[in-house]
N, C-alpha and C positions, 0 to 999 in steps of 0.2 A: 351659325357663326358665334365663336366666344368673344364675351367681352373683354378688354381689356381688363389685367387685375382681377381676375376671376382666381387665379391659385393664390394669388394674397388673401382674400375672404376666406377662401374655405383654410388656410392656414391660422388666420385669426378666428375662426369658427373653430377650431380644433383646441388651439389656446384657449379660450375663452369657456370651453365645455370643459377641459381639465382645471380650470381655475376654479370652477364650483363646485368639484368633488373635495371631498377630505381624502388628504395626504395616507398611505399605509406604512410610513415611514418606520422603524423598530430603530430603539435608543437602544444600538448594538451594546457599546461598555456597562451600562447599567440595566438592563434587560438579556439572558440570554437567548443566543438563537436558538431557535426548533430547526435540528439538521435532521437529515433524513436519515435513516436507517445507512450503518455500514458507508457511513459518508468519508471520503478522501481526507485527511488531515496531513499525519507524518507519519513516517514510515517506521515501524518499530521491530529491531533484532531480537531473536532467541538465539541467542550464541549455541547453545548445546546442540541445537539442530544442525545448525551449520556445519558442514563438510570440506568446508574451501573449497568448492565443485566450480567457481568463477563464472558460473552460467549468469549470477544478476551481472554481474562485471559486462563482460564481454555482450551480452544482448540490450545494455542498457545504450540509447541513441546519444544521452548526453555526455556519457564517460564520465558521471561523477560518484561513481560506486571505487571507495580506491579500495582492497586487502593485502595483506601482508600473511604471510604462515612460514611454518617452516616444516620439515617431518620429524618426526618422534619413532623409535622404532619400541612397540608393543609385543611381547612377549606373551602367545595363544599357546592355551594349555594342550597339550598333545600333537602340536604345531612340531615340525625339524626346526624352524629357524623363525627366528621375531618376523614380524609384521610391522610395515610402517603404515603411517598415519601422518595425514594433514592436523597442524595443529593452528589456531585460530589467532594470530598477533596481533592483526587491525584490521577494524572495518569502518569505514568511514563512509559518510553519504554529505555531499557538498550540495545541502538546500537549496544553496543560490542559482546553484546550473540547475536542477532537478526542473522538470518541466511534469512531472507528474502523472505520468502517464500509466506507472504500475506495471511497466513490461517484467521489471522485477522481481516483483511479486508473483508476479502469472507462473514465470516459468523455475522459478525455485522450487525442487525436485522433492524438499526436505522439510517446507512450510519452515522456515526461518525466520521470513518477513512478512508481515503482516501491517495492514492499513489500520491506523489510530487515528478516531475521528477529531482528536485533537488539532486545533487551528493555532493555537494562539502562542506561537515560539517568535517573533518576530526579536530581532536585538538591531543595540543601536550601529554594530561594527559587521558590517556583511562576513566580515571572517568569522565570526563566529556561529553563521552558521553552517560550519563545515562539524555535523553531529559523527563526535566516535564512537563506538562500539558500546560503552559506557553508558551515554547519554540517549543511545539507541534504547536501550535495556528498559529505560527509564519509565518508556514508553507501551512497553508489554502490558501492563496493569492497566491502561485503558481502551485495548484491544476487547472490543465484544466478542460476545459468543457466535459462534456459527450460525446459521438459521435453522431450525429443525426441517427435518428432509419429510417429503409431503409424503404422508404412508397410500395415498393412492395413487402417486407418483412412480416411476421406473424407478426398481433398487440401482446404486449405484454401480461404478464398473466393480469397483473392488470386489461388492459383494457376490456380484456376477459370476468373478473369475473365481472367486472362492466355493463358490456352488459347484461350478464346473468337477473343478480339480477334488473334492471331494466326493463328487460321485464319480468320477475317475478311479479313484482310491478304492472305493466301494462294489464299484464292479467288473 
């Protein structure tokens, strides 16, 4: 049979064992953090990439990916008649809905957007952070590199189908 006050003790036993350890607390603003490799920050555009394909749009859950385009028609050399083209007006990502999740990212067909371990965009007016296209850009420059691919590792698919199709070619 328990005593009475028995999960109080072991409670104040738990208190009291954490009171005698030293704190591993890190003075965030004057100390920086150690983030892990290829860590979540914001979300950074490559316009050129971009295709206005609306795939981050449409498969993002929060709806805060807004674009705008218009077409342009492109004139191919030996072509009968011009070619149109998606041309890029606005893109915009509304931080404040963003839940972070990087569906994004995943499925961008064209490597457009890319995760910047950058944290520290916080403003005083929630409207501001709705980042355009511009401000996106900004953010390319502290996009890491890729990880190097392990050479005793599977080659990738690419390199795969490109094996294939040339010894297709070949024989």
């Amino acid at each position: 049979m328990e005593f009475p006050g028995k999960g109080l003790a072991k409670g104040l036993a738990v208190t009291l064992g954490t009171m005698t350890k030293r704190a591993h607390t890190q003075q965030y603003p004057d100390v920086e953090p150690d983030l892990p490799p290829r860590s979540r920050g914001v979300i950074a555009l490559i316009e050129e990439n971009c295709t206005v394909c609306m795939l981050c749009a449409r498969e993002c859950p929060d709806w805060c990916i807004y674009i705008d385009s218009h077409k342009e028609e492109v004139q191919v050399p030996g072509a009968a008649r011009p070619r149109q083209r998606n041309v890029l007006d606005r893109f915009a990502i509304d931080f404040s809905l963003c839940m972070y999740c990087g569906i994004c990212v995943e499925v961008c067909p064209f490597d457009a957007l890319h995760w910047s371990p950058e944290f520290e965009y916080a403003e005083h007016d929630i409207r501001e952070l709705l980042h355009e296209k511009d401000r996106l850009e900004e953010w390319v420059a502290t996009v890491p590199a890729p990880p190097a691919h392990d050479e005793h590792g599977e080659p990738a698919k690419e390199q795969t189908a490109a094996a294939k199709r040339s010894g297709r070619t070949d024989g």
